[in-house]
Backbone bond lengths (Angstrom), bond angles and torsions (degrees), N, CA, C in turn:
res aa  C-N    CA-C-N  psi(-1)  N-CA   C-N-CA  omega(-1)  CA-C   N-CA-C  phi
1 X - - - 1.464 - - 1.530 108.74 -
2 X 1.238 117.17 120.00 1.405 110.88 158.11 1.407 141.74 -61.82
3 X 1.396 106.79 131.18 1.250 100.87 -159.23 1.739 107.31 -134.57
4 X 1.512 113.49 121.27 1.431 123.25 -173.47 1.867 114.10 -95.85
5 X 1.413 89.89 160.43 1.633 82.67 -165.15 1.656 137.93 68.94
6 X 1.305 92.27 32.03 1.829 103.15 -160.43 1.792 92.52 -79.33
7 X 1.616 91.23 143.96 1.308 111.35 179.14 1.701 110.13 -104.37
8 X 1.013 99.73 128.20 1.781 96.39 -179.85 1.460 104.49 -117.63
9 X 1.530 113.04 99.98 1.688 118.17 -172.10 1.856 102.30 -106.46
10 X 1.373 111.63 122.22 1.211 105.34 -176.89 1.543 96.71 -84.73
11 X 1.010 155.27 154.20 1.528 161.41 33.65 1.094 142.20 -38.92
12 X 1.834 101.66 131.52 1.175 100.61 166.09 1.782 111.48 -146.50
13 X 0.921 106.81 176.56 1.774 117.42 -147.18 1.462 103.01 177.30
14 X 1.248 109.53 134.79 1.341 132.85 146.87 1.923 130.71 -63.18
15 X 1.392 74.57 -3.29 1.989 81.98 171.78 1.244 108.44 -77.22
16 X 1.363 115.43 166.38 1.179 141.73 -177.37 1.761 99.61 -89.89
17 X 1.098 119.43 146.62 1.443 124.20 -173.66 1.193 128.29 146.10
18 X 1.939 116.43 172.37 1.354 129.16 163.63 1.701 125.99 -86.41
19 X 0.835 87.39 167.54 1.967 94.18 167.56 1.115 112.42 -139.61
20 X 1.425 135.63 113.81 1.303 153.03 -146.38 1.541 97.73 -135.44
21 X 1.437 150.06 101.89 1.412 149.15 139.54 1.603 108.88 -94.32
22 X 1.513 104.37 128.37 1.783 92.26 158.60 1.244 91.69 -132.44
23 X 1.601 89.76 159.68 1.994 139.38 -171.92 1.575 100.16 -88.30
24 X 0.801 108.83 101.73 1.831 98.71 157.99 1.658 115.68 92.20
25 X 1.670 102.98 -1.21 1.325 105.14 -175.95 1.219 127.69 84.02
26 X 1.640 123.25 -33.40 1.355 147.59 151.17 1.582 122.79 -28.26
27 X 1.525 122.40 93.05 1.341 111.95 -159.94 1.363 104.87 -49.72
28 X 1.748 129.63 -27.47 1.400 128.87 -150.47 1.759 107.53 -79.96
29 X 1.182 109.05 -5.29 1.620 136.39 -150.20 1.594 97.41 -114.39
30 X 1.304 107.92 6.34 1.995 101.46 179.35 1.155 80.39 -99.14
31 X 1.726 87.13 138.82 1.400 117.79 144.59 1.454 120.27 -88.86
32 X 1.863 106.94 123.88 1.241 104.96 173.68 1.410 109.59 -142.40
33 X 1.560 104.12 135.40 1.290 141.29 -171.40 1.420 119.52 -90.65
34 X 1.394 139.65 107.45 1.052 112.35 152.49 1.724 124.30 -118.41
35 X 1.460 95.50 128.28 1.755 110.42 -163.49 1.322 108.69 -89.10
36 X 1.470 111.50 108.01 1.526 125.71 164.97 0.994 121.08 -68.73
37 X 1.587 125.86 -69.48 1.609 128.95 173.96 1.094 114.61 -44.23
38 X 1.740 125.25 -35.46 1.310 103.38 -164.98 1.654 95.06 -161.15
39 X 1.441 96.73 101.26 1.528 106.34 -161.09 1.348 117.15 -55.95
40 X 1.265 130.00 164.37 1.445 104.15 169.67 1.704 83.58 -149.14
41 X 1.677 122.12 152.76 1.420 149.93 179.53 1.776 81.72 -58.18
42 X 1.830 68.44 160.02 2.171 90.24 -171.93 1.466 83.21 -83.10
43 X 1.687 99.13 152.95 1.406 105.97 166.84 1.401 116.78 -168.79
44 X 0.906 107.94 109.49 2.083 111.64 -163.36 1.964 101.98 -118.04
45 X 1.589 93.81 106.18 1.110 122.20 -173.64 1.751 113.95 -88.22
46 X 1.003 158.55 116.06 1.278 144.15 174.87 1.714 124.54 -122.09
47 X 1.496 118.50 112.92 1.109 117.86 179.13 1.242 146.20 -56.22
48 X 1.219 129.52 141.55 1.845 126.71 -145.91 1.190 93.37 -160.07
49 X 1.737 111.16 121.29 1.504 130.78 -154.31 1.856 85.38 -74.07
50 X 1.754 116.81 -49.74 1.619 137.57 165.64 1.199 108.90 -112.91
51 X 1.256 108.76 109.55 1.441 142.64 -172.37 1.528 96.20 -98.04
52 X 1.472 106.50 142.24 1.460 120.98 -169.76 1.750 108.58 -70.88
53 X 1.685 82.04 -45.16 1.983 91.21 168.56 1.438 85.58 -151.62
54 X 1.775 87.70 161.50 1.319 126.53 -157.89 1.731 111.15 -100.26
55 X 1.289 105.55 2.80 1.646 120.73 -175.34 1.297 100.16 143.10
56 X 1.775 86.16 144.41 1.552 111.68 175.46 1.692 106.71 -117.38
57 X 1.350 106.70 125.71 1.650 115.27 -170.09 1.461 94.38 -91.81
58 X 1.471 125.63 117.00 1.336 130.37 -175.64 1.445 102.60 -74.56
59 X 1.443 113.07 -42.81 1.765 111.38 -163.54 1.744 99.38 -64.16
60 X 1.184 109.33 -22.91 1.632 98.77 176.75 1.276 117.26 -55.92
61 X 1.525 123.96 -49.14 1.965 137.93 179.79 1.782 96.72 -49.83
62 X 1.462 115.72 -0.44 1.593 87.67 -148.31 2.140 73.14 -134.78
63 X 1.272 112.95 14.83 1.647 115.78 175.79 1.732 98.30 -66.11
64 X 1.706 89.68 143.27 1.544 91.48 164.98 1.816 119.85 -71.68
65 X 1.526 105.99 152.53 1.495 92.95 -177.16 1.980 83.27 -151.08
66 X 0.981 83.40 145.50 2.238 99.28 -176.84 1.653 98.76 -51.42
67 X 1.359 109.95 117.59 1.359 113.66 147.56 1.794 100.62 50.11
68 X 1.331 123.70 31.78 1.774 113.05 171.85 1.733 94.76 -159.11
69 X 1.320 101.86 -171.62 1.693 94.93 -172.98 1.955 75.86 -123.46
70 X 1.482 87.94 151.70 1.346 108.25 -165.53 1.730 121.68 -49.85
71 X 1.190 109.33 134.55 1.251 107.46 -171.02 1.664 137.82 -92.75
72 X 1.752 84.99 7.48 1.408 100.29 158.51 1.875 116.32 -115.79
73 X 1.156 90.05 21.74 1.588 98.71 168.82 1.756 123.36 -50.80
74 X 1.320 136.38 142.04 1.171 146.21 169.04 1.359 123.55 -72.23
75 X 1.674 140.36 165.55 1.032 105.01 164.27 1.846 93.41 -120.58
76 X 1.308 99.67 94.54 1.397 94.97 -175.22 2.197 94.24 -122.88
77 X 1.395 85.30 127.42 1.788 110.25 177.69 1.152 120.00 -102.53
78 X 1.494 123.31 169.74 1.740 115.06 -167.63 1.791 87.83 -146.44
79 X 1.701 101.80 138.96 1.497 85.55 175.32 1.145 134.67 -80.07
80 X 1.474 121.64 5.08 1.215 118.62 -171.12 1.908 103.68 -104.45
81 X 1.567 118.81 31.08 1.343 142.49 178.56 1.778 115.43 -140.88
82 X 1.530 96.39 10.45 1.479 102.92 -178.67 1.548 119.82 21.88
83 X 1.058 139.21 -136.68 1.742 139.31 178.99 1.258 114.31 -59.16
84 X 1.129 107.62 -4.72 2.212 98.20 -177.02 1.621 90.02 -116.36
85 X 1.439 80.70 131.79 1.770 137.61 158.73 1.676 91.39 -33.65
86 X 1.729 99.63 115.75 1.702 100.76 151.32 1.131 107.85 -62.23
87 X 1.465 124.67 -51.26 1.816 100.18 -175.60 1.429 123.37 -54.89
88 X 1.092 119.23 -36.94 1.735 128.12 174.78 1.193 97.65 -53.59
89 X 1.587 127.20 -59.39 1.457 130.64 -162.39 2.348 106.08 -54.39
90 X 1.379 82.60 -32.24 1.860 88.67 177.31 1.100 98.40 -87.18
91 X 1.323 141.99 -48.69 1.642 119.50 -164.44 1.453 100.46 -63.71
92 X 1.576 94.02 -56.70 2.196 84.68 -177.32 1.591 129.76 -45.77
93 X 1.386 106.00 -8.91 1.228 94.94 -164.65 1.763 94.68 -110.92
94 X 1.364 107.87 -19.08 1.778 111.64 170.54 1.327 98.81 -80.01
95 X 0.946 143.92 -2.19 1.436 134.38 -168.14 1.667 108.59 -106.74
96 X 1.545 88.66 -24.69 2.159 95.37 177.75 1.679 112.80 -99.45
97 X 1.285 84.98 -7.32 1.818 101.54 174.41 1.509 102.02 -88.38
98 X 1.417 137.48 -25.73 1.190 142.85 -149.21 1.626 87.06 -110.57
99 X 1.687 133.77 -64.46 0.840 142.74 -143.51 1.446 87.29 -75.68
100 X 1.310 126.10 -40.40 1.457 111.04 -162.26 1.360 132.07 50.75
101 X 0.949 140.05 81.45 1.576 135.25 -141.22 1.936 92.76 -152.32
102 X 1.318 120.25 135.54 1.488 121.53 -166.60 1.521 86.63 -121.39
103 X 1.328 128.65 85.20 0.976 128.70 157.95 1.496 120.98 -94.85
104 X 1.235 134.53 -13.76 1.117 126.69 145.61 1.732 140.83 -100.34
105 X 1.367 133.10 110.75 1.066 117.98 -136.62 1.656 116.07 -123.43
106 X 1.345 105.37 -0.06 1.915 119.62 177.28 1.163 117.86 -118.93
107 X 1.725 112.18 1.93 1.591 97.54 141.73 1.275 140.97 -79.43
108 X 1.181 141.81 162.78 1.483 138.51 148.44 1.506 103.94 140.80
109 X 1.293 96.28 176.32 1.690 105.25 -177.59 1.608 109.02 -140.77
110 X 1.869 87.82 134.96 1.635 102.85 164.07 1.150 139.31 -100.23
111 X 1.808 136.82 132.87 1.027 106.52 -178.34 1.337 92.50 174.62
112 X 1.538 121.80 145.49 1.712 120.92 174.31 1.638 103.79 72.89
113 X 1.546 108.70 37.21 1.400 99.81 -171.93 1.469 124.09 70.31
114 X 1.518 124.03 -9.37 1.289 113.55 -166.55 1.740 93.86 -135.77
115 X 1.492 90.37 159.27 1.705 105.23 -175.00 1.672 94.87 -134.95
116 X 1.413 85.63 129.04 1.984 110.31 176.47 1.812 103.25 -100.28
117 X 0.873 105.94 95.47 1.566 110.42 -173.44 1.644 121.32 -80.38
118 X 1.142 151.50 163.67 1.439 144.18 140.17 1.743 111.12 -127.34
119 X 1.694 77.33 117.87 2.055 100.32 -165.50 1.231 94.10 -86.06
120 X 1.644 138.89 -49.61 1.469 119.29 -166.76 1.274 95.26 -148.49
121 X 1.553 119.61 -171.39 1.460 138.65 -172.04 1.491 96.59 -172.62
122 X 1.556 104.49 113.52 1.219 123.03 -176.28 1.220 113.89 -118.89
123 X 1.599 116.57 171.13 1.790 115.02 -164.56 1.267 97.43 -154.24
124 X 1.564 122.79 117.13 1.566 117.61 165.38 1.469 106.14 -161.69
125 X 1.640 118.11 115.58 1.546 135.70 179.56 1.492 110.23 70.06
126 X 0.878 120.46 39.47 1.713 110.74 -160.30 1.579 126.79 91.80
127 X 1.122 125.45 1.19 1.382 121.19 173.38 1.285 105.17 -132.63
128 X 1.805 100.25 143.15 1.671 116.21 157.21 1.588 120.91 -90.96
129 X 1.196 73.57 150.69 2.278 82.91 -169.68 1.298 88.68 -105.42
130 X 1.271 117.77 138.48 1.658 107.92 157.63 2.003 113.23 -141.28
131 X 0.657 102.69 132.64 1.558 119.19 -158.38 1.509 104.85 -103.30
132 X 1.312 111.89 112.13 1.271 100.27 -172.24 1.913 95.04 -141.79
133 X 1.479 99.90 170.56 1.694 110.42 -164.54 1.356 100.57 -134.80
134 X 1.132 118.85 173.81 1.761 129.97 -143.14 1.970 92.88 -151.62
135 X 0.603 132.41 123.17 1.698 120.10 164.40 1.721 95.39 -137.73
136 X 1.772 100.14 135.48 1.505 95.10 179.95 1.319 99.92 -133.12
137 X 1.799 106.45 94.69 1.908 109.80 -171.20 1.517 85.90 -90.31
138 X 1.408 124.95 87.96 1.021 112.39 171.91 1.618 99.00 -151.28
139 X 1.329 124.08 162.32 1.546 121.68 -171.61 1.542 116.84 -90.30
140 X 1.797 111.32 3.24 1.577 123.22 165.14 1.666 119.77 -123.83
141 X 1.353 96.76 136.09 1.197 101.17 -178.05 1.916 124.22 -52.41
142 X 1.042 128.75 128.01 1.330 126.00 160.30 1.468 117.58 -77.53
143 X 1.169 106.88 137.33 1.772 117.11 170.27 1.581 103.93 -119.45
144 X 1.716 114.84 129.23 1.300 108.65 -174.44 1.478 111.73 -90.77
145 X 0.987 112.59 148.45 2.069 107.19 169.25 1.100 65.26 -113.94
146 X 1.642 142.00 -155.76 1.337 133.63 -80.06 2.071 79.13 -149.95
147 X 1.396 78.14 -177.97 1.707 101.69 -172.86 1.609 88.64 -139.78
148 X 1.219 111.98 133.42 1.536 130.83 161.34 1.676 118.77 -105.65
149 X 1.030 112.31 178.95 1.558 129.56 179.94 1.483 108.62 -156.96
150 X 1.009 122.28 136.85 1.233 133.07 175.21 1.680 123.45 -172.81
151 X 1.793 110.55 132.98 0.964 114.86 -169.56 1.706 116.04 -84.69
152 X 0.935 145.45 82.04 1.395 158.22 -164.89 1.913 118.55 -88.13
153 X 0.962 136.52 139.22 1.257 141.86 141.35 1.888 121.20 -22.99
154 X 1.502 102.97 113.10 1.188 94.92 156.74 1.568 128.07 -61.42
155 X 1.699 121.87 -177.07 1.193 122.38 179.73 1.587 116.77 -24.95
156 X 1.353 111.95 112.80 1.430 116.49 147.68 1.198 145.06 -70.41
157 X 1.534 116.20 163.93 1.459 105.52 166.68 1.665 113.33 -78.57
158 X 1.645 145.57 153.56 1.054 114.99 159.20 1.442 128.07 -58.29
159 X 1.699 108.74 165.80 1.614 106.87 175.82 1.518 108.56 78.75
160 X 1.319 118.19 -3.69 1.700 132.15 -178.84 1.694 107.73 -84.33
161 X 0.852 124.73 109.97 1.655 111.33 138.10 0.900 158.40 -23.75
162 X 1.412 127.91 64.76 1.463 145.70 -165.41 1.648 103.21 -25.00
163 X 1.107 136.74 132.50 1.322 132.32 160.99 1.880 110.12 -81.67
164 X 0.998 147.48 122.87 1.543 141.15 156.62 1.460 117.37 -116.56
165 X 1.633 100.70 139.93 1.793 102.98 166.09 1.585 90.15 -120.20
166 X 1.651 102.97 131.60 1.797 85.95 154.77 1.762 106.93 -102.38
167 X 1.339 97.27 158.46 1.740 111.17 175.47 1.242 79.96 -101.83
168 X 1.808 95.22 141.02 1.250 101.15 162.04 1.873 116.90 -114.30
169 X 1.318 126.87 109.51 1.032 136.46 178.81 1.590 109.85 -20.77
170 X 1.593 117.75 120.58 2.029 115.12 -175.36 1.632 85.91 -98.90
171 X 1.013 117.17 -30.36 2.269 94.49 167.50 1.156 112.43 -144.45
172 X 1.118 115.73 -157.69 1.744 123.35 -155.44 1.659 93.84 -171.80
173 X 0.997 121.34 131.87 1.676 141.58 162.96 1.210 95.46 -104.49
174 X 1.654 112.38 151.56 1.104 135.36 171.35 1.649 109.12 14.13
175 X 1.356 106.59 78.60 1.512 119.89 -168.59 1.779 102.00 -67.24
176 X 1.547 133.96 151.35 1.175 123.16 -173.51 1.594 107.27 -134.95
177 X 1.462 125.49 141.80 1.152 113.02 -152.63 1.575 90.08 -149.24
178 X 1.265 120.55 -30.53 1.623 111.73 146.05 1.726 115.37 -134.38
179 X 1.494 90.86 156.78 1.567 105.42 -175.79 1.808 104.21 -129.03
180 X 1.355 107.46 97.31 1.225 114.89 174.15 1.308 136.54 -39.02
181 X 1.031 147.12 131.79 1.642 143.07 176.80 1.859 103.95 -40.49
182 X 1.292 98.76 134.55 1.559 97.11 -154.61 1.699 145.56 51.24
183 X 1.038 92.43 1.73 1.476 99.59 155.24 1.482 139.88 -93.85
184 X 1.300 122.29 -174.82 1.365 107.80 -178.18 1.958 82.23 -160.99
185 X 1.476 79.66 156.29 1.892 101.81 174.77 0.978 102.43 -157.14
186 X 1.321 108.16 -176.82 1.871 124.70 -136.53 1.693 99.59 -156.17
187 X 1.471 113.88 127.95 1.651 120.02 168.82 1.360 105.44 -132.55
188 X 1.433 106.00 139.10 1.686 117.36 -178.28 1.412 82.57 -107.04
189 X 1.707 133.91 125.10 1.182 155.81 120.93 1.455 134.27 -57.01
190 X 1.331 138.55 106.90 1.532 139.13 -159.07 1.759 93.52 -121.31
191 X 1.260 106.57 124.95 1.732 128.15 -167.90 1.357 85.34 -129.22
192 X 1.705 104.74 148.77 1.411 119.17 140.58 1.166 121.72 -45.74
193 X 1.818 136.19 133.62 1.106 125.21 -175.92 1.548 105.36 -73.36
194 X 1.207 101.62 141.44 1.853 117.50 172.98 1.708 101.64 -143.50
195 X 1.602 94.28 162.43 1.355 107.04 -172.19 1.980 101.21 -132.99
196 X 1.449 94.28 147.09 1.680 89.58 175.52 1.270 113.99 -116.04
197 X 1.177 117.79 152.07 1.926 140.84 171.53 1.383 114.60 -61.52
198 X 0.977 126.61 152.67 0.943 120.28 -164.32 2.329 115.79 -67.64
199 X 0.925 73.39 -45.39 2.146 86.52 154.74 1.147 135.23 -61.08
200 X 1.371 96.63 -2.50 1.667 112.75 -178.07 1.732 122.83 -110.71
201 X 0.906 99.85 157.19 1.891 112.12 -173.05 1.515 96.45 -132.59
202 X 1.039 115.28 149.92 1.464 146.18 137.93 1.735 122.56 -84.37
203 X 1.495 107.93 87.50 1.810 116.82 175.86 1.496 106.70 -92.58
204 X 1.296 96.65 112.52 1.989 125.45 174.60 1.217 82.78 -106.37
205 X 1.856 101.50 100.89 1.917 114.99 153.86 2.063 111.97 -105.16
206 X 1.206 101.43 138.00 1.240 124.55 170.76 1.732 120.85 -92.50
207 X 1.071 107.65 114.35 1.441 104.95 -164.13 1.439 115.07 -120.18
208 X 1.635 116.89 117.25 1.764 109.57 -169.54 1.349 88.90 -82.94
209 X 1.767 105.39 155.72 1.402 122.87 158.45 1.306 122.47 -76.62
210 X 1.141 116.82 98.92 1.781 123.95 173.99 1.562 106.39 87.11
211 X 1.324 118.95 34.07 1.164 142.66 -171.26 1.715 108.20 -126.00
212 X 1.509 91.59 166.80 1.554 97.36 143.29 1.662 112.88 -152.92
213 X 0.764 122.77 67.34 1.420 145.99 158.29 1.513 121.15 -89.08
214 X 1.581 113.40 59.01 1.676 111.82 -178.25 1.331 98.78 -99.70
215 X 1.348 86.25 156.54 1.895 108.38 175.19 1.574 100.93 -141.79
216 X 1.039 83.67 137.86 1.961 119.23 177.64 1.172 106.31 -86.32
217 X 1.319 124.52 143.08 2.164 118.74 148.08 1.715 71.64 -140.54
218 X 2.116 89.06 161.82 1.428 85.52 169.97 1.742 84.88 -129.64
219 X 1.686 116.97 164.92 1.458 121.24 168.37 1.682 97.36 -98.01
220 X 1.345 120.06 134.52 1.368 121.02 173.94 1.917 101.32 -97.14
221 X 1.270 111.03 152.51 1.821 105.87 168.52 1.610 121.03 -41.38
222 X 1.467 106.04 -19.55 1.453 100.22 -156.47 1.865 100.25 -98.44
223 X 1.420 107.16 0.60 1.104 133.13 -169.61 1.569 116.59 -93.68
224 X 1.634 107.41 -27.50 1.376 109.19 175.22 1.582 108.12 -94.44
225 X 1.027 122.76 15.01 1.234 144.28 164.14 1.375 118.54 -53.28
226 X 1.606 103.55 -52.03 1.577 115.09 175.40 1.399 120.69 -78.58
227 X 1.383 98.94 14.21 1.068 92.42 -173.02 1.550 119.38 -76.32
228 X 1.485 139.86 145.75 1.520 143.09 -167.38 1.236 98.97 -114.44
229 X 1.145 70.33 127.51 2.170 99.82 157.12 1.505 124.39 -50.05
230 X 0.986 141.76 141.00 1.216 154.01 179.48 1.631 106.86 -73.87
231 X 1.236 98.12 -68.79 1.595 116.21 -163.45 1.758 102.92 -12.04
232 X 1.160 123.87 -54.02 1.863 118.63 -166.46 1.337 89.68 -109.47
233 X 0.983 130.19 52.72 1.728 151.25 170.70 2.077 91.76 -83.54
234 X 1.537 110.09 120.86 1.942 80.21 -177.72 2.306 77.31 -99.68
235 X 1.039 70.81 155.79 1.957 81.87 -170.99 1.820 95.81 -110.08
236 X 1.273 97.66 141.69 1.673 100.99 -159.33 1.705 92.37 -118.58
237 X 1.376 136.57 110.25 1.357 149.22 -160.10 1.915 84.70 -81.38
């Protein structure tokens, strides 16, 4: 079908999602995509010969402003963040990256010179924050490929079937992709809130790129317990 006025929007994202553009306004005239290999966030664009505005500058919603959240902010939402504010979703998570606070202190794993830590577990509108640290006392650099989550079965019987869910992380603060020999860094992770059974674990794997240097932590039920409230969270713009 020919189609005039075509919009060519590059995105890309690690979200889970659709891609929705329509031509002409004509519901029959959307193009819709759905991207397996390489997911991309919902996003339904629609063409307008006079468009009300001509672009929306996101980094503006996200300007510093004294002690308030910005007052030329949008109210634009994503579904995979249900009722909370992407901007809320970034201040909270710069604000637990900033605050640094080790409120949780007997998780994590050592090993290969390096320690995979979990510093906090946070709670606000439906999402968990989880804050976690990297230390590499070791005399080679680490490079991270990715960090997983997944809800798994405690101890099995052998010959059993592992049960797994993975969560898939909806943002990332200060994302980290190398960790220098003697250094250490820090990622705030924001999940849909979930809760586990008593048979269940939470496995946080750390994965080197072109390596094999993984580290495990697991969250037990009795562990999301500690988890803290947001609400008197002071959020630092």
């Amino acid at each position: 079908m020919p189609m005039t006025n075509k919009l060519i929007l590059p995105v890309e994202s690690r979200m889970q999602g659709d891609l929705h553009v329509r031509f002409g306004g004509r519901p029959w005239e959307t193009y819709h995509r759905k991207v397996a290999r390489r997911p991309l966030p919902s996003l339904h664009v629609k063409y307008a010969d006079e468009p009300e505005k001509l672009s929306i500058e996101m980094k503006d919603f996200l300007s510093p402003t004294e002690g308030r959240l910005p007052s030329n902010r949008a109210d634009i939402y994503f579904k995979e963040l249900g009722s909370e504010s992407p901007i809320l979703v970034k201040l909270i998570m710069k604000s637990i990256y900033q605050n640094d606070k080790r409120i949780i202190k007997h998780v994590g794993a050592k090993q290969f010179g390096m320690r995979f830590l979990l510093r906090g577990l946070y709670a606000h509108n439906g999402l968990l924050y989880f804050h976690v640290r990297m230390d590499n006392e070791s005399n080679m650099p680490y490079a991270v490929d990715f960090i997983t989550f997944k809800v798994v079965d405690k101890k099995v019987a052998k010959h059993t079937a592992i049960q797994e869910r993975i969560l898939q992380p909806l943002r990332a603060f200060h994302q980290v992709v190398w960790i220098g020999a003697g250094r250490s860094e820090r990622i705030v992770f924001a999940l849909e809130q979930f809760t586990l059974s008593e048979d269940k674990q939470l496995e946080v794997t750390l994965y080197e790129r072109n390596g094999s240097r993984t580290l495990t932590f697991y969250v037990e039920p009795e562990d999301l317990l500690l988890t803290k409230k947001i609400d008197n969270l002071k959020l630092k713009w």
